[in-house]
N, C-alpha and C positions, 0 to 999 in steps of 0.2 A: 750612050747607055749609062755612064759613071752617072750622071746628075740623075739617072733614074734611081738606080742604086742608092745612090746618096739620099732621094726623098723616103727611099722604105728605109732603111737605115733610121731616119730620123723619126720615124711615125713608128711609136710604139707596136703596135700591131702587126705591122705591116713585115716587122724587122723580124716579130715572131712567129709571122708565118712562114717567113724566106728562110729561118732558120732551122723550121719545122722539116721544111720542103726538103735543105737541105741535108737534114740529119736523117732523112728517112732513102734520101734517092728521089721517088716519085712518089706521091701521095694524091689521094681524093681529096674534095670536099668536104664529102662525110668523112672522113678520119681524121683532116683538119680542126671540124665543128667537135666534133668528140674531144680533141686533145686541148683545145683552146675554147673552153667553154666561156670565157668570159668576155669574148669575141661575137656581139648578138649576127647574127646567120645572115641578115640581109646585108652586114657589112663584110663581113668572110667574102660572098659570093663578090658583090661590087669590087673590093680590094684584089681579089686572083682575076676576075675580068679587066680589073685596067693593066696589075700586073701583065696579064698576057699582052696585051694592045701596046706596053710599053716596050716588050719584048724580053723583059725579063723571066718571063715564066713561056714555054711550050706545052702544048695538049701532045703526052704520049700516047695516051689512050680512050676511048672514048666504049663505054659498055652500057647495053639498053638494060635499063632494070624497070619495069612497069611503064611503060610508057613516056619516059624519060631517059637520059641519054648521062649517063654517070662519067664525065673527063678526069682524066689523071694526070696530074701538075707536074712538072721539072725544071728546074733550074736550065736556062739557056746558055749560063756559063759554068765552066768545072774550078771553085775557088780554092781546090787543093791544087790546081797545076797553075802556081804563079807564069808568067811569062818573064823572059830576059830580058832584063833593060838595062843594063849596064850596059855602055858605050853607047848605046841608041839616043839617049836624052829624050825621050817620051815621054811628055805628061799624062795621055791619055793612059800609053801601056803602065807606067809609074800608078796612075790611080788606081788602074783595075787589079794593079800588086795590092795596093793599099786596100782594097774591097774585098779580095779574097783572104788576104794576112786579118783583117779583120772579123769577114766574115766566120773563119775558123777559128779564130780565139770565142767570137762570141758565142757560136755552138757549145765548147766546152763550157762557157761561164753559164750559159744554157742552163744544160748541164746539170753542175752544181747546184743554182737555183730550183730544179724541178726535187731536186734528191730531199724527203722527207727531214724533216729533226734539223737543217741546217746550225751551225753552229759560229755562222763567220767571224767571230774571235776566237772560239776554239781552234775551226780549221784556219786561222791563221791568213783568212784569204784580206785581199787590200784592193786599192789603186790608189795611183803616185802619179802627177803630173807635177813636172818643177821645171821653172822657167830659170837658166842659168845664160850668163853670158862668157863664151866661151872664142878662144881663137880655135882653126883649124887645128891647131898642134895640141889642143887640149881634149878637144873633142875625140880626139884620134884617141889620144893616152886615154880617156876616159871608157873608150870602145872598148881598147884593148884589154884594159883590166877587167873589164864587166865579161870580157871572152874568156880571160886567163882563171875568173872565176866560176862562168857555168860551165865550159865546156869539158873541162875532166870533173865534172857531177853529171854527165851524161852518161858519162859509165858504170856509175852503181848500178849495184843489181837489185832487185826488190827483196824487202826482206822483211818481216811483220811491224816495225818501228820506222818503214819508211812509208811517205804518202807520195805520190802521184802529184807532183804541180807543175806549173804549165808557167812560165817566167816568160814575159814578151817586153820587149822594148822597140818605142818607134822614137825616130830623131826628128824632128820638123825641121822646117827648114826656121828660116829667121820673120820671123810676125812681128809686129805693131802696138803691140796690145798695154804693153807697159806693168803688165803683174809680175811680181816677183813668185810664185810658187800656188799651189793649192794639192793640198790631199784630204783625201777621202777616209 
């Protein structure tokens, strides 16, 4: 299922309707087509049909409206409830962390994006990938202080000069690639 995941993920469309799906719980078609209009209707349907067949998406519902048969979409996995992989060593269970850590950050950035008047250098928002080489023992200190710095900001409290932001960090493992850095 990961490399299914990973093809909607990568196909524009696809990723926004799995996101849709998921910010709503269950959703129509029609309520699909309405929100993503710029999605033409005979690809909507084709794309939640192979979804289903790939088993990423389930029929919760299924309602007769004229002579037709109106199906209600869901998500076949819950990617608020990571699963445990520490000590297991599981690539598969490891991705499907990576897909739902994903998939929730991309909702929020959603999100943002759908919110009128955007401002992305006012609201300060980014993305940062930096290719560093690093040992174990640096990597670690690096952790640590990137924890020693968000984790007592989890504590404020809301207050009108404060915003709502959503700080994610993923570590790769070690690639090939030979780039030294890129940001956005």
């Amino acid at each position: 299922m990961n490399e299914k995941i990973m093809e909607c993920i990568s196909n524009p469309a696809k990723s926004r309707l799995m996101i849709e799906i998921m910010r709503r719980g269950k959703v129509t078609a029609k309520y699909l087509a309405e929100k993503c209009v710029d999605i033409p209707q005979t690809t909507l349907y084709r794309y939640l049909k192979r979804m289903t067949d790939d088993g990423l998406l389930k029929i919760v519902g299924e309602t007769p409206i004229r002579g037709t048969v109106e199906k209600t979409y869901a998500l076949t996995f819950d990617p608020s409830d990571p699963p445990s992989v520490l000590g297991q060593n599981s690539g598969a269970m490891y991705m499907q962390m990576f897909f739902q850590y994903f998939l929730t950050f991309a909702k929020i950035f959603q999100d943002y994006c759908d919110t009128p008047g955007i401002d992305i250098k006012k609201d300060r928002s980014g993305l940062s990938l930096s290719h560093v080489y690093l040992t174990d023992e640096e990597l670690e200190k690096v952790a640590a202080d990137m924890a020693q710095i968000l984790y007592p900001l989890q504590e404020n409290k809301p207050k009108p000069e404060r915003k709502l932001r959503t700080v994610g960090l993923i570590i790769s493992p070690e690639h090939k690639t030979g780039e030294t850095g890129t940001d956005w």
